[in-house]
N, C-alpha and C positions, 0 to 999 in steps of 0.2 A: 504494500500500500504506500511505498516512500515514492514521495516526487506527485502526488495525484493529486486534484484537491475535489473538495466537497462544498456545496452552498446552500445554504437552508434558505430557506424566505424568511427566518426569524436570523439567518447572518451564513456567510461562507465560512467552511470547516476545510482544514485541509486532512484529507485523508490519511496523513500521516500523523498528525498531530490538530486537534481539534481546539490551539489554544488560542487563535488568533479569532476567535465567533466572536461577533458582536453581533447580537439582537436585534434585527428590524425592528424590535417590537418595546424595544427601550421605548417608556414614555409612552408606550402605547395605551398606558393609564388615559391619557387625554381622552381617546377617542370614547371615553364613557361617557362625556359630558354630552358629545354629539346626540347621544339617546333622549334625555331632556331638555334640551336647548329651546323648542319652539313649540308649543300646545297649538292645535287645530281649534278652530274656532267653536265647530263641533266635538262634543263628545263622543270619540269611537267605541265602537263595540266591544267588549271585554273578553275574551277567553282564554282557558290555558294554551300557551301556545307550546303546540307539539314537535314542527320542524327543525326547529332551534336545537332542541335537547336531545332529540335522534341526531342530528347531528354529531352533539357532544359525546354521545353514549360511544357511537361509530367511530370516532376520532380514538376516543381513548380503547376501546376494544382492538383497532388494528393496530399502536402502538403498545398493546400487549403480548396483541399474534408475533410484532417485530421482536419484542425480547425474546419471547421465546426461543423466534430463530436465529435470535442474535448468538443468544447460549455462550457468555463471555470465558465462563470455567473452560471451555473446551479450547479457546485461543490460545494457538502457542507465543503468539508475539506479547501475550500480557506478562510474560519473563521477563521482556527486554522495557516494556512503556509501562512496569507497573503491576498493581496486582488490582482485581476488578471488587465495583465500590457494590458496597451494602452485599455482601455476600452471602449474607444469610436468605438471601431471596434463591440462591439455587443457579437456575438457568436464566433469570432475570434480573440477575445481577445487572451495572453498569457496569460499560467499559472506562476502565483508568483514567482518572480526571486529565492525564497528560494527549490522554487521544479522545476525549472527549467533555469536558466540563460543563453541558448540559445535563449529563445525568441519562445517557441515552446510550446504541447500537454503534456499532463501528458503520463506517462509512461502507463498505463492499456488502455488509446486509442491507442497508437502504436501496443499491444499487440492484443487488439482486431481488429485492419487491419492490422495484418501481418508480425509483427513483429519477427526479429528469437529468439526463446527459444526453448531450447533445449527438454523440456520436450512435447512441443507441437507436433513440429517433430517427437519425436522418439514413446512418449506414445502414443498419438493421433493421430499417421499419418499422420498430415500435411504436408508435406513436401514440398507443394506451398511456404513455405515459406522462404526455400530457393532462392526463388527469389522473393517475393513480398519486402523482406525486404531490397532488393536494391533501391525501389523506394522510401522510408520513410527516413523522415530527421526529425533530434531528436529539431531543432526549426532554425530558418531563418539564423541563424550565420552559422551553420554545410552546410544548405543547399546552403548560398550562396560560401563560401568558396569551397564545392565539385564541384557547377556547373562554376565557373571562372575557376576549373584544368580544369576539363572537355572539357570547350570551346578551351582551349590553347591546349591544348594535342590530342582532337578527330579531330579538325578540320583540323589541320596541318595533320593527320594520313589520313584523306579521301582525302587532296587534292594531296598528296605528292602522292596517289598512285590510280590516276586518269589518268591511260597510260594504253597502252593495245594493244590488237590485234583486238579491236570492235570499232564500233563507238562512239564516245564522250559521248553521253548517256546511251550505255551499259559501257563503261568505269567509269562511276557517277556509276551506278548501284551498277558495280561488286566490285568496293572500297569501296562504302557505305557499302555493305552489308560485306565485310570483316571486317570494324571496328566494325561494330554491334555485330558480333557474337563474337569478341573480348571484346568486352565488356559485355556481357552476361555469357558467358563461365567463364570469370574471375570474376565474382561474383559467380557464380555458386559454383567454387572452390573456393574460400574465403568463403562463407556461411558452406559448408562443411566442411571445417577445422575447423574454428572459433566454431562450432557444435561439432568437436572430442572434442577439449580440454575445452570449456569453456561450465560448465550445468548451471553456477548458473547466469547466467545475460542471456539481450537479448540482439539483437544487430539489429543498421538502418543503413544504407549511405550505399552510391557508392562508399566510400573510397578504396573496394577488387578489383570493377572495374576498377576504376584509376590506380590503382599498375598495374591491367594484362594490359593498355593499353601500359604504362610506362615499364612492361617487355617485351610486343610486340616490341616496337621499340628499346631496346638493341639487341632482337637476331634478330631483321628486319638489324641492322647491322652490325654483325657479317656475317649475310648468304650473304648480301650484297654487302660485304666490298671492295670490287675491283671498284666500281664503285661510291665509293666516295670519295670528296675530305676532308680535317682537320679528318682522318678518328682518332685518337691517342685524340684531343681534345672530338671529340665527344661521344667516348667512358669513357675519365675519367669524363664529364660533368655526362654523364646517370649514371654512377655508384657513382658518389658522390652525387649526388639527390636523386637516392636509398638509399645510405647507410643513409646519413641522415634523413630520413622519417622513416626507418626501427631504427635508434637508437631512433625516437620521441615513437619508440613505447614500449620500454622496461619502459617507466613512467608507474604506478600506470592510471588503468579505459581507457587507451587506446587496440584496440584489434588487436595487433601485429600479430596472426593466421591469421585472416582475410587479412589482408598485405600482408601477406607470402603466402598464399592461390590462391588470385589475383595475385601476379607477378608473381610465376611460372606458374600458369596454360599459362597467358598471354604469356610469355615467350617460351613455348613450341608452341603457338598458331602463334606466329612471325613466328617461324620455317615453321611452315605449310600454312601459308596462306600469307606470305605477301617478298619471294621470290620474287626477278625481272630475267630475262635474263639476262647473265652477260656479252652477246656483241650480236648486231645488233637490240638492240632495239629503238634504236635510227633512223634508217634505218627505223624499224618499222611505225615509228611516220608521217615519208613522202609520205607512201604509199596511196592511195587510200583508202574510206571506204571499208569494205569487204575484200579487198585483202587480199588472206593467208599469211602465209609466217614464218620458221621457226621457235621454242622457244629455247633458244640457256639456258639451263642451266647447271650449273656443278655438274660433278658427287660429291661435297660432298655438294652438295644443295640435291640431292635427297636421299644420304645416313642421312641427318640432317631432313629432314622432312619424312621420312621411322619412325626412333627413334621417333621424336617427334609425332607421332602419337598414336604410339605402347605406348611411357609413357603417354600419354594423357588416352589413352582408358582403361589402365592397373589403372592408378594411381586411376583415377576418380571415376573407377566401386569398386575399392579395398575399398577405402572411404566411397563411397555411403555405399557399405554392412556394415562395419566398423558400422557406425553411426546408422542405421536403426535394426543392432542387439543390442546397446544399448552400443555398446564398448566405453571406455574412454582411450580418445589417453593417457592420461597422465600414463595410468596402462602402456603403452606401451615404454614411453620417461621420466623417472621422472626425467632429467633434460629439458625439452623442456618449462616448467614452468617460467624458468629463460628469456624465448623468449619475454615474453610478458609482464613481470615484473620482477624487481630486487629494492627489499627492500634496503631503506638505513634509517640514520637516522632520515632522514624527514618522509617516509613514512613506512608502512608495507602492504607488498600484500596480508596477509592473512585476513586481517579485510575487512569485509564486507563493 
């Protein structure tokens, strides 16, 4: 494993040595405030929200399948980097805080369940792993910090958009399933990007997801924005939680593509699915189960989700080809290098 490196969405791990991780997810404390920043003028509908915590459940259940097969007792190199941490777990042990100080798998078990490398992908066809590698957490610190945003940010998103024209359980339904595919979609594009420009590392977390759920609810309101109240606070709130998560990622072994990847796709995906009626939906909300009754949207809500589809479909497929012929975003942007690191005298980005 000497000379390889490894990149989490929560920070880049080198394969050999897992000491240089730093955490996309530092401060990612912030993005809890983004959950109550702005009340709807109406009162939404209440329910336990489901999606969210299968989520959580999923997250931490396959980051127990990964111990298992990590099985650190059976590593002969923990001779050489160590002896494996909390050992009384067995085969669940961590590997040696010197190859990895998350608390988590060596880098070559990520890789062999799914981890994203670029070479895997593009040479070998893989391309499942664009999304398997959203479910993979580079050790318990990354994983629990990804699934706390998670909880604050999905939750508030599925309940917050728990209204409708159907009954209170098609209304669960049809929310849930909006923030799902928000969250999907924006890894989807975080993995893709993160793919153009970075070949030499791999990369695990939900960190791309987070950003696209975090850029769903900026442009949820924008297209919104009539219909709520502190609308000026909630706006600099979402955009200074952005900006700072996105400057944690110009550090050294963080993978800022990935960021950027997730909140636009996400962002565009706001556009398109998470629209309200900008008057009688409140009316709505009185009516009988069943009852019809008009969707009252405005003409630049359907001109903004027309665009947002069109860049969705356009951008997404452009990429995909982009990647799958072997192209290197960086022959294309040779300043876009500077996105995801900027050397100073502490560190240098070009060393391995």
């Amino acid at each position: 494993m000497v000379g390889d490196d490894i990149e989490s969405r929560g920070g880049r791990v080198k394969r050999s040595s897992y000491n240089n991780i730093i955490a996309n997810n530092n401060n990612r404390s912030s993005v809890y405030a983004a959950s109550s920043t702005y009340m709807i003028e109406d009162t939404d509908s209440q329910w336990t929200s489901w999606l969210v915590p299968m989520v959580v459940v999923a997250n931490i259940a396959v980051f127990v399948v990964v111990m298992y097969v990590n099985n650190c007792p059976d590593h002969r190199h923990t001779r050489l980097v160590g002896k494996c941490v909390a050992r009384f777990l067995g085969r669940f042990s961590f590997e040696p805080l010197r190859e990895n100080p998350l608390f988590g798998p060596s880098s070559s078990t990520l890789i062999k369940l799914g981890a994203l490398e670029w070479t895997k992908v593009v040479i070998n066809h893989q391309g499942w792993r664009l999304i398997t590698c959203i479910w993979l957490h580079a050790g318990v610190i990354h994983l629990l910090v990804n699934m706390l945003s998670l909880v604050f940010i999905g939750i508030r998103l599925e309940q917050q958009f728990g209204f409708g024209m159907f009954s209170p359980s098609v209304h669960t339904l049809y929310a849930t399933l909006r923030v799902g595919i928000i969250y999907l979609l924006s890894g989807f594009g975080a993995s893709v990007l993160s793919s153009l420009f970075n070949r030499n590392n791999i990369s695990v977390g939900a960190s791309g997801a987070l950003f696209g759920l975090l850029g769903a609810m900026l442009s949820e309101l924008f297209t919104n924005w009539s219909i709520y109240t502190n609308k000026a606070a909630a706006l600099f709130t979402l955009l200074i939680i952005i900006a700072i998560n996105l400057a944690i990622g110009i550090l050294p072994h963080v993978d800022n593509f990935a960021h950027i990847g997730g909140l636009v796709t996400g962002f565009l995906l706001g556009f398109v699915l998470l629209s309200r009626p900008q008057y009688g939906s409140l009316e709505s909300q009185n009516l009988p189960a069943g009852t019809p009754f008009k969707s009252n949207y405005k003409p630049y809500q359907y001109a903004l989700w027309l665009v947002s589809v069109v860049l969705l479909v356009v951008g997404l497929t452009v990429a995909s080809v982009m990647l799958f012929r072997g192209e290197n975003g960086n022959d294309h942007c040779r300043w876009c290098r500077y996105i995801t690191c900027v050397s100073t005298s502490r560190w240098d980005c070009n060393q391995n």
